[in-house]
ROMARGU-608218 format. One line per 10 residues: number of its first residue (from 1); their letters; for each residue x, y, z of N, C-alpha, C. Coordinates in steps of 0.02 Angstrom, whole numbers, plus 50000, padded with zeros to 5 digits. Layout:
N
NUM) a) X/Y/Z/X/Y/Z/X/Y/Z; ...
END
This chain:
244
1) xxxxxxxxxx) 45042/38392/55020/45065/38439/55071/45119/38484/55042; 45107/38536/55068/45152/38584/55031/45226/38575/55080; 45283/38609/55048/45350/38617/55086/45340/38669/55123; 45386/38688/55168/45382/38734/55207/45383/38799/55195; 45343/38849/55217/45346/38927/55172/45312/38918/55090; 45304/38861/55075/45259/38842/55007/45181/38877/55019; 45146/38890/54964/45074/38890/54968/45057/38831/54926; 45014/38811/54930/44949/38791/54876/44899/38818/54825; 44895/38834/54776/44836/38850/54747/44819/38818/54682; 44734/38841/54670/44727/38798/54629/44727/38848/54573
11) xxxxxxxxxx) 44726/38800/54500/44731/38865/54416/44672/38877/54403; 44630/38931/54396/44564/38934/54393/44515/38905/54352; 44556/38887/54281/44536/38838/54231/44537/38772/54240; 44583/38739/54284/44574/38677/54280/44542/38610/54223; 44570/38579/54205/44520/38532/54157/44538/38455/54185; 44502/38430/54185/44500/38364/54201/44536/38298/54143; 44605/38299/54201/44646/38259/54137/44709/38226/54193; 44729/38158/54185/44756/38139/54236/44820/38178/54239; 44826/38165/54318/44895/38229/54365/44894/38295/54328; 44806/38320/54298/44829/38387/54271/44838/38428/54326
21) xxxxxxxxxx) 44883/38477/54332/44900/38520/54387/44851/38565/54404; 44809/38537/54438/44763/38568/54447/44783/38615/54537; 44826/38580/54562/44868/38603/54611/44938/38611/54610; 44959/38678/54593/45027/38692/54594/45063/38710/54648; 45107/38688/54669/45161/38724/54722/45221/38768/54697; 45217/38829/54730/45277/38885/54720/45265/38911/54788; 45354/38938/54798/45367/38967/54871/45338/39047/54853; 45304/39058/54800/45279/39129/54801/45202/39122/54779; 45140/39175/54808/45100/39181/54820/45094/39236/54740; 45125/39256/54716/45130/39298/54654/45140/39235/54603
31) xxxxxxxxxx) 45074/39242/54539/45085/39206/54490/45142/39219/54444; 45153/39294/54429/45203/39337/54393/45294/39300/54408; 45284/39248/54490/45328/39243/54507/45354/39150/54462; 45310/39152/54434/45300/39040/54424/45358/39054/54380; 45394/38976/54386/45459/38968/54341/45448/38957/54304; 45476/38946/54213/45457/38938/54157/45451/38873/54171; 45490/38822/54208/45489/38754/54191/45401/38736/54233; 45388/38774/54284/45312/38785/54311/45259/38776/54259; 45266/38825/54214/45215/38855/54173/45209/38792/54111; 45267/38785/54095/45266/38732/54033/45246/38662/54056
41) xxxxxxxxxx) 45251/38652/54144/45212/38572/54178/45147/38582/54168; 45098/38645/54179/45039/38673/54194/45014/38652/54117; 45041/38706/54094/45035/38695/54008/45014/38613/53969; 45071/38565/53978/45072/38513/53971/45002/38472/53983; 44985/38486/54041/44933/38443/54065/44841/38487/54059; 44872/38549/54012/44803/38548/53996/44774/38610/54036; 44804/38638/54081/44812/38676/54121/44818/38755/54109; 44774/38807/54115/44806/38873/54086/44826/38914/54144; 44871/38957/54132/44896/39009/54167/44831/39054/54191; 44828/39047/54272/44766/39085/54296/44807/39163/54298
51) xxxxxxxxxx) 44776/39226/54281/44801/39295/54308/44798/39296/54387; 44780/39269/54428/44801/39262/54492/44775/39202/54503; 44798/39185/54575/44759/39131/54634/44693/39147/54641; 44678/39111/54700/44603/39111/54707/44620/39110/54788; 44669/39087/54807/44673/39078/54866/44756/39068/54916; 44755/39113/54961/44839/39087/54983/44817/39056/55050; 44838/38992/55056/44800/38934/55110/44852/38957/55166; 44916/38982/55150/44957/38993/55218/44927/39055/55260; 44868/39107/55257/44858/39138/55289/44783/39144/55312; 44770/39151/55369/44691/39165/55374/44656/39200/55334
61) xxxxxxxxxx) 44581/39191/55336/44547/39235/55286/44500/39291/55335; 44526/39353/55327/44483/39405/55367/44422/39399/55367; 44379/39411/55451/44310/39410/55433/44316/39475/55394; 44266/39496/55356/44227/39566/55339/44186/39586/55383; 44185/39674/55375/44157/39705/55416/44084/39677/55428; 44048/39664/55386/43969/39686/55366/43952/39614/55453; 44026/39558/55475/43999/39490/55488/44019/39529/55564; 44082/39568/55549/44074/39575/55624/44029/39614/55672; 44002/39673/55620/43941/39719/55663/43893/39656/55674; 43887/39607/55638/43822/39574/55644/43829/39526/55706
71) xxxxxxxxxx) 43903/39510/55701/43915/39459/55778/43900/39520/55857; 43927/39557/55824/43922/39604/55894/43849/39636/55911; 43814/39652/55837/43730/39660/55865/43687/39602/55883; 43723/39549/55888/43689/39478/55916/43714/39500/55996; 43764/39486/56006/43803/39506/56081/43759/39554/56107; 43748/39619/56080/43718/39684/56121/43661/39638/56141; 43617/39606/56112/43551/39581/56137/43558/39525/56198; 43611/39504/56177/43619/39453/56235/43583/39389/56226; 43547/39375/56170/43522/39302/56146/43553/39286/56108; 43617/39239/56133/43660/39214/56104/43659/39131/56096
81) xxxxxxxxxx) 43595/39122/56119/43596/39047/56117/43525/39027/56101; 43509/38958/56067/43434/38964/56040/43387/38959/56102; 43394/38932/56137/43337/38951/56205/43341/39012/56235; 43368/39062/56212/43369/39127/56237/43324/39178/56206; 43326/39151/56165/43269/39205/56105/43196/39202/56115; 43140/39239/56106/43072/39219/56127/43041/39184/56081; 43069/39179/56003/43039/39153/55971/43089/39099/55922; 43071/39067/55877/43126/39035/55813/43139/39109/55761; 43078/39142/55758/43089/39191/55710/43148/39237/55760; 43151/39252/55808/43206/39308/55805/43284/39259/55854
91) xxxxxxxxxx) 43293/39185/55842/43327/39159/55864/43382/39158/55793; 43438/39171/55801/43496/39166/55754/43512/39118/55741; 43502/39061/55793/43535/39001/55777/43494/38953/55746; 43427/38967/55731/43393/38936/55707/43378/38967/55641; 43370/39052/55646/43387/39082/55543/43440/39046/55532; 43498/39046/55554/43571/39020/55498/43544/38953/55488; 43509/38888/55540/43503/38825/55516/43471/38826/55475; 43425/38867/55461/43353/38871/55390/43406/38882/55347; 43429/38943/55334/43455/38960/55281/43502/38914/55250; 43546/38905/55293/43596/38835/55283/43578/38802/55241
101) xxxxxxxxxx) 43505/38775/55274/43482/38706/55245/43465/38713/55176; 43419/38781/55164/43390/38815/55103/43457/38793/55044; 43517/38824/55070/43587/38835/55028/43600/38774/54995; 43612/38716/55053/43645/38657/55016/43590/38608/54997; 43507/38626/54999/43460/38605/54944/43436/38525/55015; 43424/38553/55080/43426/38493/55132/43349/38529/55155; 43316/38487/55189/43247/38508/55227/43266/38549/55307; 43325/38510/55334/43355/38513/55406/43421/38540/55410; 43466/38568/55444/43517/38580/55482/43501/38600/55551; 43563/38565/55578/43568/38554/55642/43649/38616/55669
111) xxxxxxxxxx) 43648/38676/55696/43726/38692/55720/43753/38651/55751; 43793/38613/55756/43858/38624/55817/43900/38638/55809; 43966/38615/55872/44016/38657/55883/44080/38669/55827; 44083/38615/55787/44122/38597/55738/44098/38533/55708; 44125/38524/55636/44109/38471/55592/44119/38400/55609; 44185/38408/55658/44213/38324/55707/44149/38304/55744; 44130/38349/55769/44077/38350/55808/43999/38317/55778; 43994/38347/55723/43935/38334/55674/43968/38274/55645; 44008/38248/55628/44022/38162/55601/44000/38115/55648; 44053/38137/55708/44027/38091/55780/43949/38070/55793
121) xxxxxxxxxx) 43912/38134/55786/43837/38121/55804/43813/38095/55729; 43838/38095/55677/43815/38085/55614/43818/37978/55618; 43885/37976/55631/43888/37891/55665/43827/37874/55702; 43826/37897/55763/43778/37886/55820/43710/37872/55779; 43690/37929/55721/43624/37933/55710/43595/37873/55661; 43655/37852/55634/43640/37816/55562/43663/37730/55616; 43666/37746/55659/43669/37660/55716/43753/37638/55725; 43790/37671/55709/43864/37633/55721/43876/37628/55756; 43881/37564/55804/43901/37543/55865/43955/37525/55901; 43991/37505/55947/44041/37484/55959/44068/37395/55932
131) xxxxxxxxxx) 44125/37380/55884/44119/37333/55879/44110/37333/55789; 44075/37384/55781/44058/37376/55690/44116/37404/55650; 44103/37394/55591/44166/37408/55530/44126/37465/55483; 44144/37512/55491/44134/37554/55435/44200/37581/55409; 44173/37589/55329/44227/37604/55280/44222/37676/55253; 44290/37696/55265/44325/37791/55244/44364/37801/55207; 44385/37849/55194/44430/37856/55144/44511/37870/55178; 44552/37831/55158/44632/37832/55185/44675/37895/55188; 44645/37941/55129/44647/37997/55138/44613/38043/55149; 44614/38085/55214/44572/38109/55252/44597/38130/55309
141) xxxxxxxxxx) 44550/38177/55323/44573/38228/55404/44565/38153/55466; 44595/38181/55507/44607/38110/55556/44528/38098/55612; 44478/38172/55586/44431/38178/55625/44380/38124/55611; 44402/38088/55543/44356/38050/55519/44356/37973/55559; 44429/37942/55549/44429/37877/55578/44434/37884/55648; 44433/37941/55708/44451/37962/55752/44369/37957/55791; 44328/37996/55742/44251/37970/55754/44239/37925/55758; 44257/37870/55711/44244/37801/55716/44259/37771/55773; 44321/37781/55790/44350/37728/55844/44332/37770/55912; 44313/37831/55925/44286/37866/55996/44207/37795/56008
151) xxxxxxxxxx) 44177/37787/55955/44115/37734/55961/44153/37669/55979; 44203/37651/55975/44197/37602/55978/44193/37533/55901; 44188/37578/55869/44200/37557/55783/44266/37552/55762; 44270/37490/55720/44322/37512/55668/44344/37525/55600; 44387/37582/55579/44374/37609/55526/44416/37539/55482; 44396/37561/55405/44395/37512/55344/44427/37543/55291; 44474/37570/55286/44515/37618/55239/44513/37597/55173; 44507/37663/55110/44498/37637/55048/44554/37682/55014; 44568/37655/54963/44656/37687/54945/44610/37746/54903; 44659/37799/54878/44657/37866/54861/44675/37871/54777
161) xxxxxxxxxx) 44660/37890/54741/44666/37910/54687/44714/37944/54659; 44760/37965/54623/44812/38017/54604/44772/38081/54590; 44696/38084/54613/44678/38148/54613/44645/38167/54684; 44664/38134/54724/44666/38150/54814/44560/38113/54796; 44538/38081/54774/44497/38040/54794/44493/37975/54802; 44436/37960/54822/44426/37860/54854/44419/37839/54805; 44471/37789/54799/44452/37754/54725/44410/37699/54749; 44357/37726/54695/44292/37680/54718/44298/37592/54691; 44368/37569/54642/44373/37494/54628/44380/37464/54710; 44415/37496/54735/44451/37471/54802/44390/37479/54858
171) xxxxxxxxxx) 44350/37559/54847/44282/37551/54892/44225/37491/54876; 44248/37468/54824/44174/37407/54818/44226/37338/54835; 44284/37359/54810/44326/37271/54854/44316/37275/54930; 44318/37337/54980/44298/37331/55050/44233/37325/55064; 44197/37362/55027/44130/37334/55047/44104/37241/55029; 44126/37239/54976/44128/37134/54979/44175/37114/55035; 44222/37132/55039/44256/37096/55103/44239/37122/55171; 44209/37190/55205/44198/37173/55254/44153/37192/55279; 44121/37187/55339/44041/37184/55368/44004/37235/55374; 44062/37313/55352/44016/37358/55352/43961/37377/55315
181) xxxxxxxxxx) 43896/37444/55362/43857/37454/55325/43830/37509/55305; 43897/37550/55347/43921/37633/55334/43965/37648/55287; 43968/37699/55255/44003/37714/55199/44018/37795/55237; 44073/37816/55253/44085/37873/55277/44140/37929/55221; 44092/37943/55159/44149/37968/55135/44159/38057/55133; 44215/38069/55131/44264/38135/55142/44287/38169/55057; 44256/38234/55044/44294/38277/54982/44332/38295/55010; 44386/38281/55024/44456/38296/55042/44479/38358/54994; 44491/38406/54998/44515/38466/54967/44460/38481/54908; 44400/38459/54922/44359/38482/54890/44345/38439/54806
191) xxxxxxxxxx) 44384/38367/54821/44396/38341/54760/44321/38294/54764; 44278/38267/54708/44231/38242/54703/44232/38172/54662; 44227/38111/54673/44221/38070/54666/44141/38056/54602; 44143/38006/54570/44084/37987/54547/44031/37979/54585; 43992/38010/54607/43947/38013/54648/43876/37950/54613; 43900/37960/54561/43853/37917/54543/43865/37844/54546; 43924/37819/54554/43942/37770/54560/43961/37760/54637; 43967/37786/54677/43958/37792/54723/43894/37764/54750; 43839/37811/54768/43787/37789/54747/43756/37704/54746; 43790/37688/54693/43763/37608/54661/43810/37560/54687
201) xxxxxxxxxx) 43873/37582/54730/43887/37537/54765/43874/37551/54831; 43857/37580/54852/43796/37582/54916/43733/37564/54906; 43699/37569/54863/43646/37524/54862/43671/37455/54850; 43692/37439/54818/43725/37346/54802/43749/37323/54848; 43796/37357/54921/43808/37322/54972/43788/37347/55031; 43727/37351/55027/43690/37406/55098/43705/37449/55144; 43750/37504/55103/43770/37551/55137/43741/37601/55154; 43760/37620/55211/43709/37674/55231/43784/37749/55217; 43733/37798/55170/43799/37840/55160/43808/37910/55211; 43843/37932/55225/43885/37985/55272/43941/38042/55210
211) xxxxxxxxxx) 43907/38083/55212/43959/38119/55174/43998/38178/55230; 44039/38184/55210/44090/38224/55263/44092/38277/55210; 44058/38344/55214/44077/38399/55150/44098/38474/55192; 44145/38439/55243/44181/38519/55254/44224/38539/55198; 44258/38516/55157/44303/38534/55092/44256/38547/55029; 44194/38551/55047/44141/38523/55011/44096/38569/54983; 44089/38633/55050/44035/38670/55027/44022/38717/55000; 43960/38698/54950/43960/38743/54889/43988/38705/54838; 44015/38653/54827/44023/38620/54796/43964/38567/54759; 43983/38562/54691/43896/38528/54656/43945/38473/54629
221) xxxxxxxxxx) 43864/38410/54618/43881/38348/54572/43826/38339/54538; 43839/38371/54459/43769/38369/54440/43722/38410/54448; 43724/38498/54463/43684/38534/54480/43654/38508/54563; 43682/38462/54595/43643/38470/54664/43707/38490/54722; 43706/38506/54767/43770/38522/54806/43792/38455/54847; 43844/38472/54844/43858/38367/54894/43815/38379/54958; 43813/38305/54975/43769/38290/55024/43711/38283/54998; 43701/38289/54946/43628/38270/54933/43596/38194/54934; 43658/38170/54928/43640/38099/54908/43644/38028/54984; 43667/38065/55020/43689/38061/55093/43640/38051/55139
231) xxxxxxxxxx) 43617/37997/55183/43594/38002/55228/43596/38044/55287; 43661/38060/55294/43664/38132/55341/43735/38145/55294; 43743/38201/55309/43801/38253/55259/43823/38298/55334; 43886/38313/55347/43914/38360/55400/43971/38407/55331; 43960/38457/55361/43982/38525/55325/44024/38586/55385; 44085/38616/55362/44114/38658/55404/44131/38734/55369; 44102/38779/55407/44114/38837/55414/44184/38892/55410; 44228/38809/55454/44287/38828/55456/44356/38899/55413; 44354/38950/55422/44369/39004/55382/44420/38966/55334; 44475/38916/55339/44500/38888/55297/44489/38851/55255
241) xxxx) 44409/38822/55259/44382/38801/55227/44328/38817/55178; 44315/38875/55189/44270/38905/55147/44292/38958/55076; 44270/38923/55018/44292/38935/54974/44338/38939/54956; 44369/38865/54954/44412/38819/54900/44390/38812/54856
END
């Protein structure tokens, strides 16, 4: 979490090397502005000086024009909802679910209202009942264990990594110790776990997997985009979330 009036961003090079700063904090949104003692931590760990950000998280991201004529020539027609349209071909809400689906390499998407929303029914679909234990990641938006326990479930927390992921030693000690048979995991800031190992401890203790990829999308493991490996995958639109 950043300090107050802080941004976040990430160095565009990034390399994979432990606590490389792959997330720096400065109270200025100008790289020109980083302190020498900044540059030489960055440096250290492997890290190069990006010529800008990629992103300043303290401010919204403007729609563009080209999205808003297109929201408002949906409005003029007045089929703003998928039973309103006469057909799938000229229904909007059913092009964006194709396309969607086309994008992150899936047969199906489903809209709703938000991604909390798509976990909740993502529980429901994969059988989590009231009473069961499924296991999440400890670090994570609160929408995750918040789903769980609206069912009637309870969540199974797995400790976090010094690179904001589930460390999967601790995800296969909860899955031997407890009865779950959901695996609900979260790219939390867009960070990616071994998916492949992942994976093989869901098959070894019959997990059924849930990927949470609102921090996620557009994001690949292996040339495929997350969620691939997922029994159901929920993804967000969210303007703050898109393109991290």
């Amino acid at each position: 979490t950043a300090r107050p009036g802080a941004t976040v961003r990430r160095a565009r090079h990034a390399r994979a090397a432990p606590r490389a700063a792959a997330f720096v904090e400065t109270p200025s949104y100008d790289v020109a502005e980083w302190t020498s003692t900044e540059v030489e931590a960055i440096a250290a760990a492997g890290v190069e000086k990006p010529d800008s950000f990629v992103k300043d998280f303290s401010k919204p991201m403007s729609i563009p024009q080209e999205g808003i004529d297109a929201a408002v020539e949906v409005m003029r027609t007045g089929r703003i909802f998928r039973y309103s349209s006469t057909s799938a071909e000229t229904s909007q809400v059913a092009n964006a679910e194709k396309e969607f689906a086309e994008m992150v390499g899936q047969k199906y998407a489903i809209a709703v209202n938000s991604c909390s929303s798509a976990i909740f029914v993502a529980m429901m679909c994969v059988g989590v009942k009231p009473g069961d234990q499924v296991i999440t990641n400890g670090f994570t938006f609160t929408a995750l264990p918040s789903c769980i326990m609206r069912i009637g479930a309870e969540p199974v927390l797995v400790e976090a990594t010094e690179q904001y992921t589930m460390d999967l030693d601790d995800l296969e000690k909860k899955a031997q110790e407890s009865d779950a048979k959901v695996l609900l995991l979260s790219h939390m800031r867009g960070k990616v776990c071994d998916m492949d190992r992942v994976v093989e401890i869901c098959e070894k203790y019959g997990l059924t997997l849930v990927e949470d990829c609102a921090h996620g999308c557009g994001v690949m493991w292996k040339g495929r985009q997350l969620g691939y490996h997922a029994a159901v995958a929920c993804y967000s639109t969210q303007s703050d979330k898109v393109g991290r």
